[in-house]
C-alpha positions as CSV (number, residue, x, y, z in Angstrom):
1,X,-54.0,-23.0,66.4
2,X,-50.4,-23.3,66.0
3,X,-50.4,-25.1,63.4
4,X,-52.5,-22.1,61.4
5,X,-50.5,-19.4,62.5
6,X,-47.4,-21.2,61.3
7,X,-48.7,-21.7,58.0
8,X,-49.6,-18.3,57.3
9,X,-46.5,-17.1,58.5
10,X,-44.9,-19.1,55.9
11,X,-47.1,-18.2,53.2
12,X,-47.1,-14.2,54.3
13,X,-45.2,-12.4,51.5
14,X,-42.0,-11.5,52.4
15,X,-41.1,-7.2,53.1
16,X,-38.6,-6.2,50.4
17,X,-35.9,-4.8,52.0
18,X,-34.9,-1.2,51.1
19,X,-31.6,-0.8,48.9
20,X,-29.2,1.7,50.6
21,X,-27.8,2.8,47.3
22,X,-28.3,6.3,45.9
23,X,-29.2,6.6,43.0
24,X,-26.8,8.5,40.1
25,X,-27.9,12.0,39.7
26,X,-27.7,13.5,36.2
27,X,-24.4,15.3,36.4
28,X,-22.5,12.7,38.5
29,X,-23.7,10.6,35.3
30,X,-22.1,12.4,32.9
31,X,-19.0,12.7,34.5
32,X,-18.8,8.9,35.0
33,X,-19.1,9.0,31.5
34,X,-16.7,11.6,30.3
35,X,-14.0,10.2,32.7
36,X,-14.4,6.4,30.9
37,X,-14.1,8.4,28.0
38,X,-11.4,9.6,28.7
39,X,-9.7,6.4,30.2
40,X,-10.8,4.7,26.7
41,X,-8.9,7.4,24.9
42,X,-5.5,6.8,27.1
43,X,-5.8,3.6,26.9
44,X,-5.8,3.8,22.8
45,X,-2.8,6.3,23.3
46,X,-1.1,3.9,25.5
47,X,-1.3,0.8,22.8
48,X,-0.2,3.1,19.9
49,X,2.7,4.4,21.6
50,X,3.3,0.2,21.9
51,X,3.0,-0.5,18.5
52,X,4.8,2.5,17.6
53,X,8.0,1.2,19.4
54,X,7.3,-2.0,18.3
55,X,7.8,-1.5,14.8
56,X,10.6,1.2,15.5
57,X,12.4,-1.7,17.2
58,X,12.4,-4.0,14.3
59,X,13.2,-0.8,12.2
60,X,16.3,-0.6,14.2
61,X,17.3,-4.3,14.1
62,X,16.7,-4.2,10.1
63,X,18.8,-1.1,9.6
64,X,21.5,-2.4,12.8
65,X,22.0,-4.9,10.4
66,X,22.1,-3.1,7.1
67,X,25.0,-1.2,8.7
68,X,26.7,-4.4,10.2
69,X,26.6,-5.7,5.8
70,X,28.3,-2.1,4.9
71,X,30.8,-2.1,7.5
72,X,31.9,-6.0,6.6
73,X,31.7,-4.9,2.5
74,X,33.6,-1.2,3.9
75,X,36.4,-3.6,5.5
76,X,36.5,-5.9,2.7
77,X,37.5,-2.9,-0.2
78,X,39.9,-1.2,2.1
79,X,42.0,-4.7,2.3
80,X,41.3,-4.9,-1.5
81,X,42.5,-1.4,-2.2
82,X,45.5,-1.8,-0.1
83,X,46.5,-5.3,-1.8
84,X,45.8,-3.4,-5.2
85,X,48.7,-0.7,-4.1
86,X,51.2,-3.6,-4.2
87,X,52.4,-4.1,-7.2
88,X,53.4,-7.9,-7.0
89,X,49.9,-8.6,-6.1
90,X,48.2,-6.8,-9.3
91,X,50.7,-8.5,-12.0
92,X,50.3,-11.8,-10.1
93,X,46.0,-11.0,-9.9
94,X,46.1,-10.3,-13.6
95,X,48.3,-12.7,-14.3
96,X,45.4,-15.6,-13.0
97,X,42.2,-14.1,-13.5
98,X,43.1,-12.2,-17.1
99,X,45.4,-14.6,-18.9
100,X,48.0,-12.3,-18.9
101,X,51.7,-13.1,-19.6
102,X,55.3,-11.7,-18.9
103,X,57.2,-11.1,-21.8
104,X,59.0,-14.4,-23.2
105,X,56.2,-16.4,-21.1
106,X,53.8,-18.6,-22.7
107,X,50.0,-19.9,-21.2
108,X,49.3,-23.1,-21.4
109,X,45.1,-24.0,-20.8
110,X,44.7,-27.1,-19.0
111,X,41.2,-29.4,-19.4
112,X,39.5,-28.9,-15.9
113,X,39.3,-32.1,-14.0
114,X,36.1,-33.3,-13.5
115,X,37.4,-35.6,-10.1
116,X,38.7,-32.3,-8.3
């Protein structure tokens, strides 16, 4: 009879055991829901405010270096201006770049050579 008995021990369905979780009552539903709401919405703050300093970042490089250009060009016209207050340096500039000769002087043009 042992035999038996073990057989339909092992063939006896098994008890289901009873879950110890509580199940969600309406309103602690819906504020589960309105708080992943709400953490979805920060979240989508949270990555515009990213992007948002993102691109102002790369605003401020563009326009870092816009200013850099106009402060090398700014440099470059006062040292221009100042050379143009001499008055050697004009006759000599207009002189070279305007054909321009002293009295009693003559300009002689001279074939570029192709070598140099």
């Amino acid at each position: 009879m042992s035999e038996t008995q073990t057989v339909k021990k092992k063939t006896a369905p098994k008890q289901k055991k009873k879950s110890t979780r509580r199940k969600l009552t309406p309103f602690t539903r819906l504020i589960c829901i309105v708080v992943i709401l709400f953490s979805m919405y920060l979240l989508y703050r949270v990555a515009a405010e990213v992007y948002t300093t993102i691109t102002l970042k790369r605003q401020l490089l563009e326009v870092e270096e816009k200013y850099q250009q106009v402060l090398d060009e700014n440099e470059y016209l006062t040292r221009e201006r100042e050379k143009l207050e001499d008055p050697d340096y004009v006759a000599s500039y207009a002189r070279g770049n305007y054909m321009l000769s002293k009295d009693d002087e003559q300009i002689f043009y001279l074939p570029e050579d192709e070598d140099r």
